[in-house]
C-alpha positions as CSV (number, residue, x, y, z in Angstrom):
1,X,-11.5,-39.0,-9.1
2,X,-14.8,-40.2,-7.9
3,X,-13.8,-40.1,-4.3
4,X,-13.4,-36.4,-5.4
5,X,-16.6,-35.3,-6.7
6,X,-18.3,-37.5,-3.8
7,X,-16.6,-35.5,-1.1
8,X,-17.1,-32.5,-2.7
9,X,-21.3,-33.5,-2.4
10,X,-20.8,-34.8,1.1
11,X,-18.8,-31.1,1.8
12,X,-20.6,-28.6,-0.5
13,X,-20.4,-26.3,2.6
14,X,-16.9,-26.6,2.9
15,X,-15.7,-26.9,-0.9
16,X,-17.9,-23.3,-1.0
17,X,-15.7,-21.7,1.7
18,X,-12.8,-22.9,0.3
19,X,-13.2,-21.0,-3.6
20,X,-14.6,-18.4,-2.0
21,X,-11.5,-17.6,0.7
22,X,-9.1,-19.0,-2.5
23,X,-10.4,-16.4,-4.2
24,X,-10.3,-13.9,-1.8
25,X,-6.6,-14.4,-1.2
26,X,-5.8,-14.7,-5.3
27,X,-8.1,-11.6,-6.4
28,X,-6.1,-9.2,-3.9
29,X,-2.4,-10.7,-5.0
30,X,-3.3,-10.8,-8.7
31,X,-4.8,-7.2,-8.7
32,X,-1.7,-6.3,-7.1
33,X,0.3,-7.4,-9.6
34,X,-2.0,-6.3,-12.5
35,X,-2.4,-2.7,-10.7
36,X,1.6,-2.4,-10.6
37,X,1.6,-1.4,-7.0
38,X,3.8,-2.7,-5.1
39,X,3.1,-3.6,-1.0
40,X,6.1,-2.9,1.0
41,X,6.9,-3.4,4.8
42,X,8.2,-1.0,7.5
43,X,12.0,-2.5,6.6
44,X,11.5,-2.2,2.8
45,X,10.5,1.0,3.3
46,X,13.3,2.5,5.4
47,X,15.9,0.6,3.0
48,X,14.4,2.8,-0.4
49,X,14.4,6.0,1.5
50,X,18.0,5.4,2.5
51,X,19.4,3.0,0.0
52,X,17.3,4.5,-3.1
53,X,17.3,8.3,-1.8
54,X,13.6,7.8,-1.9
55,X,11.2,10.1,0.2
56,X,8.0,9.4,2.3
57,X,4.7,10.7,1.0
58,X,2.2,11.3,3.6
59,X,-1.3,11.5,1.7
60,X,-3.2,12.2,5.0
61,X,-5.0,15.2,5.5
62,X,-3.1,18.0,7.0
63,X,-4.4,17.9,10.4
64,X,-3.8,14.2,10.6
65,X,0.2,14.6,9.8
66,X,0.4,17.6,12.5
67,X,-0.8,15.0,15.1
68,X,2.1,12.7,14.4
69,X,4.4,11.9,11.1
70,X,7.1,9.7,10.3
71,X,10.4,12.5,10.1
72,X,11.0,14.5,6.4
73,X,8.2,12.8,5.4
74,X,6.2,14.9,2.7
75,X,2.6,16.1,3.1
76,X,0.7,16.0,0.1
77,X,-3.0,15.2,1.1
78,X,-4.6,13.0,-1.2
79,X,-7.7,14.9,-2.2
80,X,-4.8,17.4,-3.7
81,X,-2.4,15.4,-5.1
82,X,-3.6,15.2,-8.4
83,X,-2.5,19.1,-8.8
84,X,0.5,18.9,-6.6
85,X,3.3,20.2,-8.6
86,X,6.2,19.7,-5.6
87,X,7.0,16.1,-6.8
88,X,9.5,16.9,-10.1
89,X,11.9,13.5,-10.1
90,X,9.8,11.0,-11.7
91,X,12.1,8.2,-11.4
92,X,12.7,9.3,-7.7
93,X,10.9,6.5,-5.2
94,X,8.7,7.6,-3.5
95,X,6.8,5.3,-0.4
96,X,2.9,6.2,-0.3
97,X,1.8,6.7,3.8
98,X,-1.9,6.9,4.9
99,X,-3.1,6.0,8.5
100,X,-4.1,2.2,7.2
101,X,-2.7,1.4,3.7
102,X,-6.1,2.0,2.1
103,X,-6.1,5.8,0.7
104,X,-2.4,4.6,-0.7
105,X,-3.8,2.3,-3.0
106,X,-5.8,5.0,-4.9
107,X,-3.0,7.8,-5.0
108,X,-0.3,4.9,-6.5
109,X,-2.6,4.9,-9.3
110,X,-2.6,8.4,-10.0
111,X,1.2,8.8,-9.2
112,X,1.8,6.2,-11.6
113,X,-0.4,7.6,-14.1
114,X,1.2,10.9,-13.9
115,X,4.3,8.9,-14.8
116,X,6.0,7.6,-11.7
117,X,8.2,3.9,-11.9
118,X,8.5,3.9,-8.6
119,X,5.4,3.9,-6.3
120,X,5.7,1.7,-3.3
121,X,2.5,1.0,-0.7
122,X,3.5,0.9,2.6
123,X,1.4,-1.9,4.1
124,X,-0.7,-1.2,7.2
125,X,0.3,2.7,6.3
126,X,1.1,4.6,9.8
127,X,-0.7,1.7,12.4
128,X,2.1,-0.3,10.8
129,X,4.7,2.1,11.4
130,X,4.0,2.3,14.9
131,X,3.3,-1.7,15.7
132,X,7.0,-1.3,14.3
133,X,8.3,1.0,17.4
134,X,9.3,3.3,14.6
135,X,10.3,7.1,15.7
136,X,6.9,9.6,14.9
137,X,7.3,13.2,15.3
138,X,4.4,16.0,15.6
């Protein structure tokens, strides 16, 4: 135990870096889990549209999914999904798109306050989709 706190002296640079990246890392998983929203990948998320009868929700703006969307994907942009009325099925799954997983985060929260189980994230949102080789239309 001594060796311990006399390293951690010797490397106060390094022991700083470390809690601070450690807790980087474990305040984004944790919030995760706390939040309820769950990250998905490009697999995951093709497997609940087809396995679940789920449906892709595009919260990009409208000019954004005209350039390029993944197919029967719906287009609900964020800043108006709070008053969308066209999602009914709240036990229907539904996989949140934006452009880089960011926007997605934000409308989970108010699809699941609005009453939705299942609210899935797709990670990376659309860049991911397309690293993936994954068919877009426009």
């Amino acid at each position: 135990m001594e060796h311990l706190s006399e390293f951690i002296i010797n490397h106060w640079l390094l022991v700083s870096a470390f809690v601070v990246l450690a807790y980087l890392v474990l305040s984004n998983s944790l919030h995760q889990k706390l939040s309820g929203i769950t990250a998905i990948g490009t697999a995951q998320a093709i497997q609940i549209v087809n396995q679940k009868k789920g449906v892709f929700l595009d919260i990009r703006e409208t000019s954004e999914y005209a350039k390029e969307h993944i197919a029967e994907s719906l287009s609900v942009p964020l800043s108006k999904l709070a008053d969308d009325v066209s999602l009914k099925d709240q036990a229907q799954p539904i996989v949140l798109i934006c452009a880089s997983g960011q926007r997605s985060r934000s409308a989970a929260k108010q699809l699941a306050k609005k009453g939705f189980s299942e609210v899935y994230v797709l990670t990376g949102g659309l860049n991911t989709w397309k690293e993936a080789k994954l068919p877009l239309f426009s």
